[in-house]
Jmol script that loads the backbone (N, CA, C; Angstrom):
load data "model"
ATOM      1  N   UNK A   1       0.837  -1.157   0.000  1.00  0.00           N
ATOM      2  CA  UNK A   1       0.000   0.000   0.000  1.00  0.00           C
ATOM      3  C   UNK A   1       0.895   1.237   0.000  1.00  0.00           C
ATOM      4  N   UNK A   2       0.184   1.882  -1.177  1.00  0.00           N
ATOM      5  CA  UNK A   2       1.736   3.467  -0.857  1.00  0.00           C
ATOM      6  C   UNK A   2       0.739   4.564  -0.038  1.00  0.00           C
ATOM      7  N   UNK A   3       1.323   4.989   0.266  1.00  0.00           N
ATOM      8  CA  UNK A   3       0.946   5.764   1.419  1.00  0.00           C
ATOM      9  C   UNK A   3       1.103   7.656   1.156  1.00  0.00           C
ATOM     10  N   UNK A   4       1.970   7.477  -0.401  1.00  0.00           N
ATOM     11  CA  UNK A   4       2.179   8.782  -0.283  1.00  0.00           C
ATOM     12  C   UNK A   4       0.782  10.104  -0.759  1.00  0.00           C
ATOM     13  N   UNK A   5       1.178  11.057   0.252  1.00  0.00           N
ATOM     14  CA  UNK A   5      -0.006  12.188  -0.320  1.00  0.00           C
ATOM     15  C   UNK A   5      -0.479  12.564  -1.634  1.00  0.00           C
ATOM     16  N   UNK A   6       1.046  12.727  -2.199  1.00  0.00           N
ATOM     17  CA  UNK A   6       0.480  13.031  -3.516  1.00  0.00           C
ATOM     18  C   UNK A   6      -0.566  11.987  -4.583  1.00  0.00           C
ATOM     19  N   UNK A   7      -0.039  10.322  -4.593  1.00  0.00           N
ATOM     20  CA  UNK A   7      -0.860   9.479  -5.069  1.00  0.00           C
ATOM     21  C   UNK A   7      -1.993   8.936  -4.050  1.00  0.00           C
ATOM     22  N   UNK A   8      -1.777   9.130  -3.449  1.00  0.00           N
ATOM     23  CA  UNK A   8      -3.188   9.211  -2.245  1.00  0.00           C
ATOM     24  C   UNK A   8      -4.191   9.941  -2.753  1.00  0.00           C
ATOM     25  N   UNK A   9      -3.937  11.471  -2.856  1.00  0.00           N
ATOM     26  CA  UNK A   9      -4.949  12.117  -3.667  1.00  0.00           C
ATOM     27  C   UNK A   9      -5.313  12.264  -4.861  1.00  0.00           C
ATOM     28  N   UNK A  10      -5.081  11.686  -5.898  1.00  0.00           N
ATOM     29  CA  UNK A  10      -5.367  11.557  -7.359  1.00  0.00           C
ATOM     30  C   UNK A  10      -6.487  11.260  -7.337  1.00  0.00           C
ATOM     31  N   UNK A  11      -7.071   9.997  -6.710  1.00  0.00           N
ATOM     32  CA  UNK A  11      -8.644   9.868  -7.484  1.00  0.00           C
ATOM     33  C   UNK A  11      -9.807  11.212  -6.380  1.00  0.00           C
ATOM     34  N   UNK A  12      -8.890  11.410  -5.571  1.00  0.00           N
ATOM     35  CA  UNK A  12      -9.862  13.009  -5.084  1.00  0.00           C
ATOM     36  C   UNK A  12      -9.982  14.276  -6.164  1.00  0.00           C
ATOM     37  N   UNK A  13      -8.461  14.005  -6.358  1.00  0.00           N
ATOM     38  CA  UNK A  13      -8.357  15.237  -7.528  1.00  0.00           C
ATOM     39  C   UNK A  13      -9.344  15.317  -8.998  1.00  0.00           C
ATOM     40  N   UNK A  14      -8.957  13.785  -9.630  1.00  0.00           N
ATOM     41  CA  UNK A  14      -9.758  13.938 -10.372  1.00  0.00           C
ATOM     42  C   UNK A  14     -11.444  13.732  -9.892  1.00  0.00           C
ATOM     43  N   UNK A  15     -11.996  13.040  -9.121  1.00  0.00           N
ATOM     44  CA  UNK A  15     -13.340  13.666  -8.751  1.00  0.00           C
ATOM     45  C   UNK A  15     -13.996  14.597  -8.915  1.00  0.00           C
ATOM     46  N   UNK A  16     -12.906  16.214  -7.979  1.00  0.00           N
ATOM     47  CA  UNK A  16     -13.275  16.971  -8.021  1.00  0.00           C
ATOM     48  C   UNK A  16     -13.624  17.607  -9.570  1.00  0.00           C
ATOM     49  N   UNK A  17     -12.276  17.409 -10.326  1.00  0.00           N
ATOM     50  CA  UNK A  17     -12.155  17.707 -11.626  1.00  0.00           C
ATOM     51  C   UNK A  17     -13.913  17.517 -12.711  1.00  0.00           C
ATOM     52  N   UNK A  18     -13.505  16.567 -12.451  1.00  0.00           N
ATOM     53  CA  UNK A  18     -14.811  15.734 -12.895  1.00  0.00           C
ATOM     54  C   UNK A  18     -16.380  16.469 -12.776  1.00  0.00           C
ATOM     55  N   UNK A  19     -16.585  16.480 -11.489  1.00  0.00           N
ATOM     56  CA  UNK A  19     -17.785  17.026 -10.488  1.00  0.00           C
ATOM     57  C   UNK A  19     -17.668  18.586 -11.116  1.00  0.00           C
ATOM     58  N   UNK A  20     -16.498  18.992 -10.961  1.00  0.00           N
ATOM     59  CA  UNK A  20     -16.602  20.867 -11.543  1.00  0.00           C
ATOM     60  C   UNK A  20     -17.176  20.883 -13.099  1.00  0.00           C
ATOM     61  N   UNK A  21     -16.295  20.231 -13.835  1.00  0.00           N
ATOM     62  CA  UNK A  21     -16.520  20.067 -15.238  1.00  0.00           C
ATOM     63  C   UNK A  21     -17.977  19.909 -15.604  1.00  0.00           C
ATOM     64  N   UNK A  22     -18.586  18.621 -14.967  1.00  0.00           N
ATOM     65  CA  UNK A  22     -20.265  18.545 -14.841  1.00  0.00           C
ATOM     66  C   UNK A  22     -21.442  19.364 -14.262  1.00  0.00           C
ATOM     67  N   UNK A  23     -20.717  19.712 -13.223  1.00  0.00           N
ATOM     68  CA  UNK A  23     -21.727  20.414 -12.628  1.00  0.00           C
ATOM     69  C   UNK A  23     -21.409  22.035 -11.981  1.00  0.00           C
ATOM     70  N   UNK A  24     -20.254  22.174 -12.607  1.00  0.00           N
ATOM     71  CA  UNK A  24     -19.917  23.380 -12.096  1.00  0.00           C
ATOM     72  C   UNK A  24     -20.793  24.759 -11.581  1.00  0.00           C
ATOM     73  N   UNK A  25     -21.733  25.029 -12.794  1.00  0.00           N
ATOM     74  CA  UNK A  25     -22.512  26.025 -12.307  1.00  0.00           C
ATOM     75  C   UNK A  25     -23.397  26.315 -11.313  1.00  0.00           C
ATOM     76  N   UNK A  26     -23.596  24.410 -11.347  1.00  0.00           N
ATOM     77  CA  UNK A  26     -24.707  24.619 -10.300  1.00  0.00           C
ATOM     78  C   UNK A  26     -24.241  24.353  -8.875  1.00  0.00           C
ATOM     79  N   UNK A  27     -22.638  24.374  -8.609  1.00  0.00           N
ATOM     80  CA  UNK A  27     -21.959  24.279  -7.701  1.00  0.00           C
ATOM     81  C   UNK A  27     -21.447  25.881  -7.217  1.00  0.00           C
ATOM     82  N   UNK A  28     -21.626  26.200  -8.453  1.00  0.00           N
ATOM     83  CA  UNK A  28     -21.565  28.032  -7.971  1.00  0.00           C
ATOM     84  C   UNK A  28     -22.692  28.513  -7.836  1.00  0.00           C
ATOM     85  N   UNK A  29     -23.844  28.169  -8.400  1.00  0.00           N
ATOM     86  CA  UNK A  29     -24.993  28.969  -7.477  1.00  0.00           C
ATOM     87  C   UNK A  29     -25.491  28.744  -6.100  1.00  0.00           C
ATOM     88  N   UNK A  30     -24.923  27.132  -6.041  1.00  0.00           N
ATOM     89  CA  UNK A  30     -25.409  27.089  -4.866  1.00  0.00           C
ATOM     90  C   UNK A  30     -24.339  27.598  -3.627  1.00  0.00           C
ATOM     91  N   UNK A  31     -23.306  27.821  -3.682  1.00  0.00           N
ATOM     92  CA  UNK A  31     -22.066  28.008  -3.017  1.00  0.00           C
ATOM     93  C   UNK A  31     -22.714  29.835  -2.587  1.00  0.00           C
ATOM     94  N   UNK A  32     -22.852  30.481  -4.170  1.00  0.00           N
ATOM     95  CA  UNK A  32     -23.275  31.547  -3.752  1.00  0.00           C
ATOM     96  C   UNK A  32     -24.488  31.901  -2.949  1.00  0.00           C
ATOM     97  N   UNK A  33     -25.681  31.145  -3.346  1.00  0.00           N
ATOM     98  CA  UNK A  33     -26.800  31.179  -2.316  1.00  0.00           C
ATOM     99  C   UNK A  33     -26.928  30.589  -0.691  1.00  0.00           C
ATOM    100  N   UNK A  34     -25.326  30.459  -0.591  1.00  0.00           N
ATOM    101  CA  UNK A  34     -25.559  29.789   0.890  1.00  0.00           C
ATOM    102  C   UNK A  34     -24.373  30.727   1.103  1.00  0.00           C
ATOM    103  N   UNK A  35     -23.325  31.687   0.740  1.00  0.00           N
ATOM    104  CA  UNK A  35     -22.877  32.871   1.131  1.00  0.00           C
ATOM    105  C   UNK A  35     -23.872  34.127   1.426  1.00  0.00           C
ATOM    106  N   UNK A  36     -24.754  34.201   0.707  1.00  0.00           N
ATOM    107  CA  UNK A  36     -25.879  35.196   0.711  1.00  0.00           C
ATOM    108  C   UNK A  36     -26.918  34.593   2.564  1.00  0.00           C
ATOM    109  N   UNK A  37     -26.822  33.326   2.468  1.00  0.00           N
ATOM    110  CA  UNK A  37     -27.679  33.319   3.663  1.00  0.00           C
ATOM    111  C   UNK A  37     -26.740  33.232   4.703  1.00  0.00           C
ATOM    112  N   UNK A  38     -25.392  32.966   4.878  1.00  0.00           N
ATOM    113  CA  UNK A  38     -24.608  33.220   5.693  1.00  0.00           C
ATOM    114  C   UNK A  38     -24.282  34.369   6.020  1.00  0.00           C
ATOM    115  N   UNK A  39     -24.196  35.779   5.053  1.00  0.00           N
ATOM    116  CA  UNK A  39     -23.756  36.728   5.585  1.00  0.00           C
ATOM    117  C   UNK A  39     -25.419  37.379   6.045  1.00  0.00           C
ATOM    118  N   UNK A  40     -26.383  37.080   5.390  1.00  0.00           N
ATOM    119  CA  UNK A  40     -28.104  37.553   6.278  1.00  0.00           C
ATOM    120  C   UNK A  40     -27.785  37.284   7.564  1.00  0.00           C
ATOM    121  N   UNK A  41     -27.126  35.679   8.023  1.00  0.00           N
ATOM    122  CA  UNK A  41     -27.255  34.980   9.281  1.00  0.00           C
ATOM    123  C   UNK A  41     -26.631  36.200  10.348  1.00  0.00           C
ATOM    124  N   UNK A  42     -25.193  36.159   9.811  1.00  0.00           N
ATOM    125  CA  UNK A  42     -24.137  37.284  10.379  1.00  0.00           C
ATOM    126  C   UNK A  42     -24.901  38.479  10.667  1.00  0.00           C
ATOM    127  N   UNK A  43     -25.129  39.191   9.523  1.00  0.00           N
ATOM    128  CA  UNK A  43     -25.730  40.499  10.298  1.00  0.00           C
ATOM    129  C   UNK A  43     -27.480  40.462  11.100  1.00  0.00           C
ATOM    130  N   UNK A  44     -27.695  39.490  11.176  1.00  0.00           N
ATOM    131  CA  UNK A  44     -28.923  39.476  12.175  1.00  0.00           C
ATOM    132  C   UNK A  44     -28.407  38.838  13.768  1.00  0.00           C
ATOM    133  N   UNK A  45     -26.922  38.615  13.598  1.00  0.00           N
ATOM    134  CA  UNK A  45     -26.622  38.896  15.351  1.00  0.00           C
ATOM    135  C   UNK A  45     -25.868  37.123  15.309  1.00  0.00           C
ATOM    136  N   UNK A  46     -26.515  36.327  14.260  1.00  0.00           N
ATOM    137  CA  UNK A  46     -25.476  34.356  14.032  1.00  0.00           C
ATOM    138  C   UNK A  46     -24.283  34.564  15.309  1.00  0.00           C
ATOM    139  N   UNK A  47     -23.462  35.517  14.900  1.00  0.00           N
ATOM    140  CA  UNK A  47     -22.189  35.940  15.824  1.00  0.00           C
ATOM    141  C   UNK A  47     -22.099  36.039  16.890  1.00  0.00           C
ATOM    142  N   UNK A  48     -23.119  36.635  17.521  1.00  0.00           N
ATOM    143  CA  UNK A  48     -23.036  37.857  19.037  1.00  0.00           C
ATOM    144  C   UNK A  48     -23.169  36.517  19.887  1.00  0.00           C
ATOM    145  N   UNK A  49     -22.375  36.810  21.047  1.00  0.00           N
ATOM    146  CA  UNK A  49     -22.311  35.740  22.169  1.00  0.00           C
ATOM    147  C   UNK A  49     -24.058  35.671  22.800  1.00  0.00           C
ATOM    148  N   UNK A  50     -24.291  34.580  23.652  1.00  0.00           N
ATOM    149  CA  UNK A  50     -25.881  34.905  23.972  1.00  0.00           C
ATOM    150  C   UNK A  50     -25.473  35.143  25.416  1.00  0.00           C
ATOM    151  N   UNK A  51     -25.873  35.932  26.429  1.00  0.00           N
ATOM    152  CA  UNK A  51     -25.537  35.947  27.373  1.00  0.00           C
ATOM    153  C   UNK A  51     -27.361  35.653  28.467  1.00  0.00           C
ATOM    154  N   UNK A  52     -26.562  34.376  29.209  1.00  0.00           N
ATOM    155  CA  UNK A  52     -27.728  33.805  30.294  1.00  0.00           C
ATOM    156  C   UNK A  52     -28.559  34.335  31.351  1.00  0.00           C
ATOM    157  N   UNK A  53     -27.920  35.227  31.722  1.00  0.00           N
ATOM    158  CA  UNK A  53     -28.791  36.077  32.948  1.00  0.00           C
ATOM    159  C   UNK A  53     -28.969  37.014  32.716  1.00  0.00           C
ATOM    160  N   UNK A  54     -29.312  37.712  31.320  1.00  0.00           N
ATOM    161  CA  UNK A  54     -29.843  38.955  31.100  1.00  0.00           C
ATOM    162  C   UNK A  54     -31.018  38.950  30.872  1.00  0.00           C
ATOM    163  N   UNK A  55     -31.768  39.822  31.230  1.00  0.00           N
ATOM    164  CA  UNK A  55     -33.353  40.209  30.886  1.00  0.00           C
ATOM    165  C   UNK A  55     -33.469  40.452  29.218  1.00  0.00           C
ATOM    166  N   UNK A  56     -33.989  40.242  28.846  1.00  0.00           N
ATOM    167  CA  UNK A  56     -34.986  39.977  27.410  1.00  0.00           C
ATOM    168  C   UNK A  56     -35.329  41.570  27.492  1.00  0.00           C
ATOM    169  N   UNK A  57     -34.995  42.057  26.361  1.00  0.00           N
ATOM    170  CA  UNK A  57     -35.426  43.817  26.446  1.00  0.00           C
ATOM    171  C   UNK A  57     -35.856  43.960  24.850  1.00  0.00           C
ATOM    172  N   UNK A  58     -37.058  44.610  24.716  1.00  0.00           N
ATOM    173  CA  UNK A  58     -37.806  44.483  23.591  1.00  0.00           C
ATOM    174  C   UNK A  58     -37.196  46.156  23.513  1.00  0.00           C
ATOM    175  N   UNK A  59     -36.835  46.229  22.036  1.00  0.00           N
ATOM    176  CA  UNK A  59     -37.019  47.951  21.960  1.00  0.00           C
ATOM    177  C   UNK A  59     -38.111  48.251  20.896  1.00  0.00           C
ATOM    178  N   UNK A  60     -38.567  48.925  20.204  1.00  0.00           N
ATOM    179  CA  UNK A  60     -39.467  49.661  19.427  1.00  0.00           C
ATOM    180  C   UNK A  60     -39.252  50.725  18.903  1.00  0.00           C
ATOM    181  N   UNK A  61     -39.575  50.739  17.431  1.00  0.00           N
ATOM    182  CA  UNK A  61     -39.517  52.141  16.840  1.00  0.00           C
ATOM    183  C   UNK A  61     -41.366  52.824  16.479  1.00  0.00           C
ATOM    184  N   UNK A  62     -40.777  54.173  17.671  1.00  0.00           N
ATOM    185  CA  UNK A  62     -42.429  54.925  17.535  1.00  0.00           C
ATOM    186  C   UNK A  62     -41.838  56.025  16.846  1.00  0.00           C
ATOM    187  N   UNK A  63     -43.172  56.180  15.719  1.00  0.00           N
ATOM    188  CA  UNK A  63     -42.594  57.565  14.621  1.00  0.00           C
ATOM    189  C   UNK A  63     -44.156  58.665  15.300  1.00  0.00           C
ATOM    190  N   UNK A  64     -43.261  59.521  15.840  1.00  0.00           N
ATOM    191  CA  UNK A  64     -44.193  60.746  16.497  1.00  0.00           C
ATOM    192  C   UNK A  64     -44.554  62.203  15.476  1.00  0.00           C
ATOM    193  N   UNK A  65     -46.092  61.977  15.199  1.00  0.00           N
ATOM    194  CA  UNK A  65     -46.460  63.260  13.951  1.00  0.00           C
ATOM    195  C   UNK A  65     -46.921  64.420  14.762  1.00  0.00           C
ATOM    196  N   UNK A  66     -46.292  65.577  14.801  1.00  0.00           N
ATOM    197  CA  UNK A  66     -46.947  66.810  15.396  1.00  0.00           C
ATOM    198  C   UNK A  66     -47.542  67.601  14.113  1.00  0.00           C
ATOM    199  N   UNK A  67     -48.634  68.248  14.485  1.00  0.00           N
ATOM    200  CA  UNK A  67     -49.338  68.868  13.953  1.00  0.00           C
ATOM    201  C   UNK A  67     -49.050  70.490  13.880  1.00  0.00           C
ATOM    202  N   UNK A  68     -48.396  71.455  13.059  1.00  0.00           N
ATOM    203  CA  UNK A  68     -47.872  72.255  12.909  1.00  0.00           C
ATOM    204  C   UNK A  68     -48.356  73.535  14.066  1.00  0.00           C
ATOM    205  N   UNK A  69     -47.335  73.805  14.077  1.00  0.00           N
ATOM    206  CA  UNK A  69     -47.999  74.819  15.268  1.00  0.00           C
ATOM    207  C   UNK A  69     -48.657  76.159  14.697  1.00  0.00           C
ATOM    208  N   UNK A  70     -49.704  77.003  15.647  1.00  0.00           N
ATOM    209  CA  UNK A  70     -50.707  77.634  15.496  1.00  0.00           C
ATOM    210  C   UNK A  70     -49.859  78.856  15.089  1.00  0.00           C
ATOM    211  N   UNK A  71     -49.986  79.751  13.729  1.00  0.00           N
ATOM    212  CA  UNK A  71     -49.163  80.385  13.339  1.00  0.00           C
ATOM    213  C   UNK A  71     -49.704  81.719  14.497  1.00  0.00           C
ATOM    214  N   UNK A  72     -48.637  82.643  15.276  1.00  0.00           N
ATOM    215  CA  UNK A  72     -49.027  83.300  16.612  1.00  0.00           C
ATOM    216  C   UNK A  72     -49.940  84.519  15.454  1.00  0.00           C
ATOM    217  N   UNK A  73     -50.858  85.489  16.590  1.00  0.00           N
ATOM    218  CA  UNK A  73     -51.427  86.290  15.643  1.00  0.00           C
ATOM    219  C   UNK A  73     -50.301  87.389  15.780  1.00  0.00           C
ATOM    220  N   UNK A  74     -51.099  88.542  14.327  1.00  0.00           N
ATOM    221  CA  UNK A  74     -50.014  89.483  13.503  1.00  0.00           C
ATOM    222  C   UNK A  74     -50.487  90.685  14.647  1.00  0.00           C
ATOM    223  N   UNK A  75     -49.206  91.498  14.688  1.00  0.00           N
ATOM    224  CA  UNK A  75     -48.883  92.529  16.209  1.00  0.00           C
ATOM    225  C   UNK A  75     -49.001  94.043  15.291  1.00  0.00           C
ATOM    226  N   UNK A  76     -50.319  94.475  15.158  1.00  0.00           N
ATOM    227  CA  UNK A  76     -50.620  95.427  14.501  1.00  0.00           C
ATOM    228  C   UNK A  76     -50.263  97.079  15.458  1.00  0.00           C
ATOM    229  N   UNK A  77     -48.599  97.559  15.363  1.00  0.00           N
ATOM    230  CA  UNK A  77     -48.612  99.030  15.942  1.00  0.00           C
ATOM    231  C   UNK A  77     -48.875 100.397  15.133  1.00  0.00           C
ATOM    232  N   UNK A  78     -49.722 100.807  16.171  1.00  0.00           N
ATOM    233  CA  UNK A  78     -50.002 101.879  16.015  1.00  0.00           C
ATOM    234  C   UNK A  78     -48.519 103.217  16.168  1.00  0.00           C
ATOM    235  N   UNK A  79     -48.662 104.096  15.109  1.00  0.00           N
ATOM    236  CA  UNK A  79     -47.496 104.724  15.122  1.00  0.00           C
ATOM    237  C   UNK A  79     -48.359 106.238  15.448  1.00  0.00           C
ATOM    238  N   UNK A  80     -48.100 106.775  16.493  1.00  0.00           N
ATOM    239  CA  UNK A  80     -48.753 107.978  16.811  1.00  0.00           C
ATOM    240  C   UNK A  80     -48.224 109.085  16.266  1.00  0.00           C
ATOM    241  N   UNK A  81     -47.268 109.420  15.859  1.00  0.00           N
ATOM    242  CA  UNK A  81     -46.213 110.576  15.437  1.00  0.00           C
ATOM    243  C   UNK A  81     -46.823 110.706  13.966  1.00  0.00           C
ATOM    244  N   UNK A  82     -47.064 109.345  13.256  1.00  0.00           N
ATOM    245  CA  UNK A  82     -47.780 109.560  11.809  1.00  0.00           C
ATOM    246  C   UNK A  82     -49.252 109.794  11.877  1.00  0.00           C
ATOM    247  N   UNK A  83     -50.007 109.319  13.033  1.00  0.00           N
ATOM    248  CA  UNK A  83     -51.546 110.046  12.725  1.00  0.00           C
ATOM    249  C   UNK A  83     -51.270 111.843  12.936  1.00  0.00           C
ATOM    250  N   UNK A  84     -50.270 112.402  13.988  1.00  0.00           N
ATOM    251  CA  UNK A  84     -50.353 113.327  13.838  1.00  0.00           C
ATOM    252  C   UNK A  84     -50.124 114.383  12.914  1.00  0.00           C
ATOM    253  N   UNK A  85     -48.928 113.747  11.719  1.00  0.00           N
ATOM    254  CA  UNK A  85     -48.768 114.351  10.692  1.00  0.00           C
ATOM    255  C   UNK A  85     -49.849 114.028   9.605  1.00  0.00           C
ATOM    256  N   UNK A  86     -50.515 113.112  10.185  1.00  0.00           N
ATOM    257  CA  UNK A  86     -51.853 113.084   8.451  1.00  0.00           C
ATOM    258  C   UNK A  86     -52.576 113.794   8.897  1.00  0.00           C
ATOM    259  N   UNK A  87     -53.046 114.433  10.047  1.00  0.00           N
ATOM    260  CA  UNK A  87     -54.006 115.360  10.623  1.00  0.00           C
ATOM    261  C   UNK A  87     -53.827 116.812  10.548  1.00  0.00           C
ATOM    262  N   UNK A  88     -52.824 117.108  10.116  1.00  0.00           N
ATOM    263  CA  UNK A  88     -52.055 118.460  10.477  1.00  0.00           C
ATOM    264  C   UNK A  88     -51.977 118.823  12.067  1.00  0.00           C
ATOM    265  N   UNK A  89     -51.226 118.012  12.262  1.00  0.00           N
ATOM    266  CA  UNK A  89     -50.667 118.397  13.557  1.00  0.00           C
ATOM    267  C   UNK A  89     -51.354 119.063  14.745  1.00  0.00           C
ATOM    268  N   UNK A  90     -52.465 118.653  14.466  1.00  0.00           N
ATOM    269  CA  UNK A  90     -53.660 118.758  15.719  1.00  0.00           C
ATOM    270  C   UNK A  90     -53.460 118.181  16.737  1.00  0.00           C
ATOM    271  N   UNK A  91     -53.349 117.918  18.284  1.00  0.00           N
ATOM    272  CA  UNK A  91     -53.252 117.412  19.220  1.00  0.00           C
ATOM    273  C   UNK A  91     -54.521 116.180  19.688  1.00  0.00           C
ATOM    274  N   UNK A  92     -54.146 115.678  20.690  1.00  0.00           N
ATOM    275  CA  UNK A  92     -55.452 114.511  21.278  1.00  0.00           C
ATOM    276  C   UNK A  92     -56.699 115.186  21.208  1.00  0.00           C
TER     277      UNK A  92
END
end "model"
wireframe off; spacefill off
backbone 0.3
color backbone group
């Protein structure tokens, strides 16, 4: 029995060879559709340690609508120095 690595792996090699040649594409879509659900897994937390004695904390997103504020009323001054000049300068 030879034992060595390199002829050890020949009929792996060609397998693989083989298996790519036949089915290659559908060895890349699926390779890619299970990178796509691995990195979903990752960013929905797959990673984050779970820690045992913590409380369960729900958060929530509330979207708050205010209703425009009441435009203030208009500050109508009276200018006394000009009624007296449209009057000719008549007093109270």
């Amino acid at each position: 029995m030879n034992l060595n690595p390199g002829e050890l792996l020949v009929p792996i090699f060609h397998f693989l060879d083989d298996a790519i040649a036949d089915y290659g594409v559908y060895l890349y879509l699926v390779l890619v559709w299970l990178a796509v659900a691995a990195i979903a897994w990752i960013f929905s937390g797959g990673l984050r340690r779970k820690i045992r004695h913590q409380p369960c904390i729900n958060v929530g997103i509330g979207i708050v609508i205010r209703p425009p504020a009441s435009q203030p009323t208009s500050i109508i001054f009276y200018d006394r120095d000009s009624d007296l000049e449209n009057n000719g300068g008549e007093g109270e």
